[in-house]
N, C-alpha and C positions, 0 to 999 in steps of 0.2 A: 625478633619481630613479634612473636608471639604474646612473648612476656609483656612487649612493651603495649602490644593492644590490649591484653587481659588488663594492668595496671591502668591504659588508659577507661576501660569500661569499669573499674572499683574504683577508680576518682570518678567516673561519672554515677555511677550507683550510688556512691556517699554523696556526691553534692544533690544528685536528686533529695535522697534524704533529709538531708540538712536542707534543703527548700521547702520537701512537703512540711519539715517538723515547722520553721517558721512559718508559711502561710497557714500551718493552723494556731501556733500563736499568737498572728495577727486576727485570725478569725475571730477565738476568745476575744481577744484586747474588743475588738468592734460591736462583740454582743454585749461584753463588760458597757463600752460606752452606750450602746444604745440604750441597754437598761437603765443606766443614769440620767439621762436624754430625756427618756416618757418619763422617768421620776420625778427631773425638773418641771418639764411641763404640765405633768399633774398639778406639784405646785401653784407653778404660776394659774393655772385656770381655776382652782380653789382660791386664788389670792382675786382671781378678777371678780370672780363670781360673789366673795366674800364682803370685796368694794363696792358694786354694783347694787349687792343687799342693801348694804349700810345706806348706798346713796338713797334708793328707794327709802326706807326707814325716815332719813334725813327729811326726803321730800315731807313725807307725812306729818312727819313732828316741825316742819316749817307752815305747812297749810293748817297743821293745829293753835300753830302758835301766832300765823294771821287770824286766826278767829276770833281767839281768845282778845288779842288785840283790838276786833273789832268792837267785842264786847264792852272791853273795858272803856273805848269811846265814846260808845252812847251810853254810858251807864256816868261819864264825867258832864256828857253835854247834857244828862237831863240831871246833874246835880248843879250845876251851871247855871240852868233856868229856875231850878230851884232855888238857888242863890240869891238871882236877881229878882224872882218873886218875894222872897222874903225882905228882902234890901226894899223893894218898890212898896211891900206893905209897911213895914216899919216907918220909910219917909211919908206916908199917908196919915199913918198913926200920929206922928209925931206934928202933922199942918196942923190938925185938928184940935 
């Protein structure tokens, strides 16, 4: 009876063993993955923050690029008038 108790407390002694050694190599596995976890998400928040810039940027170089447009507008409609100014002196020139 002895024996068989001592035996049964060295399979319980080994299986504790064999439990704490995996629960601490699932410990590592989870710190392993969390480290990868913030890694990624580092990532991604440099990728959003990265987009974000660019959008801004974009914004800018589009309100630049309405100006420019505007520019170039009035710089067509007063060649326009120009146009028809010369067009309306010419026909005058030429009644005469």
């Amino acid at each position: 009876m002895k024996i068989r108790l001592r035996g049964i407390g060295y399979a319980l002694a080994i299986l504790c063993v064999a439990c704490l050694y995996t629960s601490f190599m699932c410990y590592i596995q989870v710190v392993e993955y969390q480290q990868q976890i913030m890694n990624q998400n580092k990532r991604i928040d440099d990728a959003v923050n990265k987009w974000a810039r660019l959008t801004e940027e974009d914004l800018v170089i589009l309100q630049k690029i309405d100006e420019q447009n505007k520019l170039i507008k009035a710089q067509d409609d007063k060649i326009r008038i120009q146009d028809a100014l010369i067009a309306e002196a010419r026909a005058k020139s030429k009644r005469k």
